[in-house]
Structures are given as structure tokens and as C-alpha cells.
C-alpha positions, 0 to 999 in steps of 0.5 A: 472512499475517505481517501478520494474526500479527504486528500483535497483538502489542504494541508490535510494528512492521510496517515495509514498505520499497519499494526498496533505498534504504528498506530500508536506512532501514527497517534503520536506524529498526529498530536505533534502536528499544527494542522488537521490528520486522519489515520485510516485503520479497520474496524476489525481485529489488531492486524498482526504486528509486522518484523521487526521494530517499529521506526517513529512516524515521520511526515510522507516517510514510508517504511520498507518491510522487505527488500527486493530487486525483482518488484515491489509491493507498494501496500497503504497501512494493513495492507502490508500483512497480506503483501507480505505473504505474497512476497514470501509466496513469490520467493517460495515458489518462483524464486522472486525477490519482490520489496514490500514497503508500507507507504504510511502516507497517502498525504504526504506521499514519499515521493522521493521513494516512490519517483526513485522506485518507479523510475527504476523500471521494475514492476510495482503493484500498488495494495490498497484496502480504498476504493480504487477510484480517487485512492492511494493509487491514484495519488501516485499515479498522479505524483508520476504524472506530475514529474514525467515519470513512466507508470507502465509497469504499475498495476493498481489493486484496491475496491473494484467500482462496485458494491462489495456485499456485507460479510467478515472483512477477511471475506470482503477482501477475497471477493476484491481480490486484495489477499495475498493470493491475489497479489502474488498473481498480479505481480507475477502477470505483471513481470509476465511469469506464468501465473496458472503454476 
């Protein structure tokens, strides 16, 4: 939930690295900066690093992983690995081309990426390992809002509105419903592909 309290606050910024080469990046960008910054990463093992080297961390840019012209799966920090497998399982078995790209920021947003992308029409599933409610979703969603962008083909997928039970955060994640099974069949419901193979 640290999303929903922290964004309020002005000047705030929300970084969420992925790996262990955009942590350091994401530690190096917040001790250049004048203002306050939180980086959410997990209590847990170092996610595995993501292909390809790791570009500095620059104020609300996000780093596209993968390109695709079918979706896109826009993940917030170690998310990415599981929206990765989806992707790859997606082109694997249904021949979609879908981009993955880390947003890194949930403040500042990459809003010219993110009005560019949404604009486009395509389906855009947003990954989030936060509360749904008052999350990175939301802050997109709002950024839409703002600037009269259509937001009909984005679906959110982040914690449900319910306590999740204590076990291992691979095993909390499956009960959400934020591995890369999930999402390769949240995208493909939502670009109205058969689902059930």
C-alpha cells in the first residue's frame, strides 16, 4: 500500500527497480536528487537480472524490455520478470507479439510513453505487485483521465481488495494471480483470444 500513501505527497518520487543492476541505478538517481525518494524492491531473493544492459535511471523514464505490436505489458519493477514469461509464452503459443516495458516510475510517470502507448488502441495490461486500489494502475489511469486519453483496453492486474495469507512471495503472488500464467491469459481475454487453448 505504499504507493496509495506516498504518491500524495509532493515532490515525492516512486522509483521501482526490477533487478539488481536497476536497484543500484535506481540508489544512484535517488542520491542525486534534492527532494525525498522511495524505491520499492521485495524482501525476498534478487529477482533475476533482466537481458540486456542496464540503461541509468532517468527522472519518470521507463525502459522498454521488449517490443511488440500486438499489447503491451506495462510491469512496475519486479514485476517485469513474470510479464516477461508472458510475453515470450504469448509468442510461443499464440504467435502474439506483445512489448514489455518496466515503467520504473510510478512518480513521476512516463507520461509521454504511457499517452503514446494508450493512444495507440492496442491492449495494455498494467503488472503491479501493490494493492490495486490507489496503485500504479491507478496513477495511470488517472494520468489517462487527465489528458482525455481512452482507457478501454487497459485491464489492471495487481493485490485484490483482500487479505492475501502469509506464505513464500512466489506462492502469495499465484494466489493474486500476478504470475506469468495469469497475465499471458489477462492479455490474451483482453485482445479477445481464446483463453482456455
Amino acid at each position: 500500500m505504499d504507493i496509495a500513501y506516498l504518491c500524495p505527497l509532493p515532490v515525492m518520487v516512486l522509483m521501482a527497480p526490477a533487478d539488481a543492476a536497476e536497484m543500484a541505478a535506481s540508489l544512484r538517481l535517488a542520491l542525486s536528487l534534492d527532494g525525498p525518494a522511495a524505491i520499492r524492491y521485495p524482501r525476498d531473493e534478487v529477482p533475476a537480472a533482466l537481458p540486456g544492459a542496464c540503461p541509468p535511471f532517468r527522472l519518470g523514464k521507463s525502459r522498454v524490455l521488449r517490443e511488440g505490436d500486438d499489447g503491451v505489458l506495462l510491469c512496475y519493477g519486479v514485476t517485469a520478470e513474470a510479464a516477461l514469461k508472458a510475453a515470450s509464452t504469448l509468442a510461443d503459443e499464440d504467435g502474439l507479439n506483445v512489448a514489455v516495458i518496466n515503467a520504473r516510475f510510478a512518480k513521476p510517470l512516463d507520461a509521454a510513453m504511457i499517452t503514446e502507448r494508450m493512444a495507440s488502441g492496442r491492449p495494455m495490461v498494467i503488472v503491479e505487485d501493490h494493492a490495486i486500489n490507489g496503485g500504479f494502475g491507478s496513477a495511470v489511469l488517472e494520468l489517462a483521465a487527465a489528458g482525455g486519453v481512452s482507457a478501454a483496453n487497459v485491464r489492471l492486474m495487481g493485490i485484490p481488495d483482500r487479505f492475501i495469507a502469509h506464505a513464500s512471495r512466489p506462492e502469495q503472488l499465484l494466489d493474486a494471480g500476478l504470475d506469468s500464467a495469469h497475465i499471458a491469459v489477462a492479455m490474451k481475454e483482453l485482445m479477445h483470444v481464446d483463453a482456455t487453448g
